[in-house]
C-alpha positions in Angstrom: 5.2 23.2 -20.8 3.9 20.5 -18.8 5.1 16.9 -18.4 2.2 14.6 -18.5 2.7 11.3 -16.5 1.4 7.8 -18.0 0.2 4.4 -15.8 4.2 3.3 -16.0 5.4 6.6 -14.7 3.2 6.6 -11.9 3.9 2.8 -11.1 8.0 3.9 -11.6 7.9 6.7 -9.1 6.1 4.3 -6.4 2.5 6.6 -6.6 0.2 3.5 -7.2 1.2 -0.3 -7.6 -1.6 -1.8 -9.8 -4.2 -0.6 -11.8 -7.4 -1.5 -9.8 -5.8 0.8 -7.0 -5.0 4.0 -9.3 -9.0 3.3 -10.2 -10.4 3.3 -6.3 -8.3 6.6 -5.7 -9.7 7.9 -8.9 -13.2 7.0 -7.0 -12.9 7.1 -3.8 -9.8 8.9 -2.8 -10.0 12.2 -5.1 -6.9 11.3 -7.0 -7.3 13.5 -10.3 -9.0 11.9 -12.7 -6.8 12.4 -15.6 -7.0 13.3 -19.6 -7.9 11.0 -22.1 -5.1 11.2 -24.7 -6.4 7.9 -27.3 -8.4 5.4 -27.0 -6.5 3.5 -24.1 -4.2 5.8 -22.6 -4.8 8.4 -19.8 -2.1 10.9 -18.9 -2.1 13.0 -15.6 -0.5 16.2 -15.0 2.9 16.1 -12.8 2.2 19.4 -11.4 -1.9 18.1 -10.2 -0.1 14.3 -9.1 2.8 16.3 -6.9 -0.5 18.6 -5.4 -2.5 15.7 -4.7 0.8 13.9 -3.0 1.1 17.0 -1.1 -2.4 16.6 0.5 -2.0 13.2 1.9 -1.2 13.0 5.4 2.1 11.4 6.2 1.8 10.3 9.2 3.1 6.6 10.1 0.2 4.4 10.8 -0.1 2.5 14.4 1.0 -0.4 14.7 -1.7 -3.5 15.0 -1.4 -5.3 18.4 0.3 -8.1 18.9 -2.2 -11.3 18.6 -1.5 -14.5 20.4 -1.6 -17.5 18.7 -5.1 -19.2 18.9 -5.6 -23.3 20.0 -3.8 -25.3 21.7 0.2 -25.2 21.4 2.2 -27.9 19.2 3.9 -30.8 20.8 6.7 -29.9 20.2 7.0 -26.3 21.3 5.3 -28.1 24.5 7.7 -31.0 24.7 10.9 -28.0 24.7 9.4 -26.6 27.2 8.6 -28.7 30.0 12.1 -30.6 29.3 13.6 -27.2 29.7 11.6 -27.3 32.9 12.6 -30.3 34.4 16.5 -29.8 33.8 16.1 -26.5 35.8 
């Protein structure tokens, strides 16, 4: 027989966070949609969850670039500097 996963067990094995997100998947990102067991519970199969986990890619996403801060620099980090400048 299968196990069938609730909201918590997903959320306790680190699948979804929130609730909103488990929603967009079921939308947007072909996350199965589930079975309606009562009025207000859903339960998903662990066996269609694992196969959906399986599909994902797992590959590392880049890393964003580096940004610069914008404006002009503080006093401070201005003031250290040029005194650091002068002693040298």
């Amino acid at each position: 027989m299968q196990r069938r996963l609730r909201y918590r067990d997903l959320h306790a094995k680190g699948v979804v966070r929130n609730r909103q997100t488990l929603k967009n998947w079921i939308e947007k990102r072909g996350f199965p949609a589930g079975q309606l067991t009562g009025p207000n519970s859903r339960t998903w199969g662990e066996d269609e969850v694992q196969d959906y986990l399986d599909s994902r890619p797992t590959a590392a996403k880049p890393a964003l670039p580096v940004k610069r801060p914008r404006g002009r620099p503080r006093k401070g980090a201005a003031a250290a500097t040029t005194a650091a400048e002068q002693t040298t």
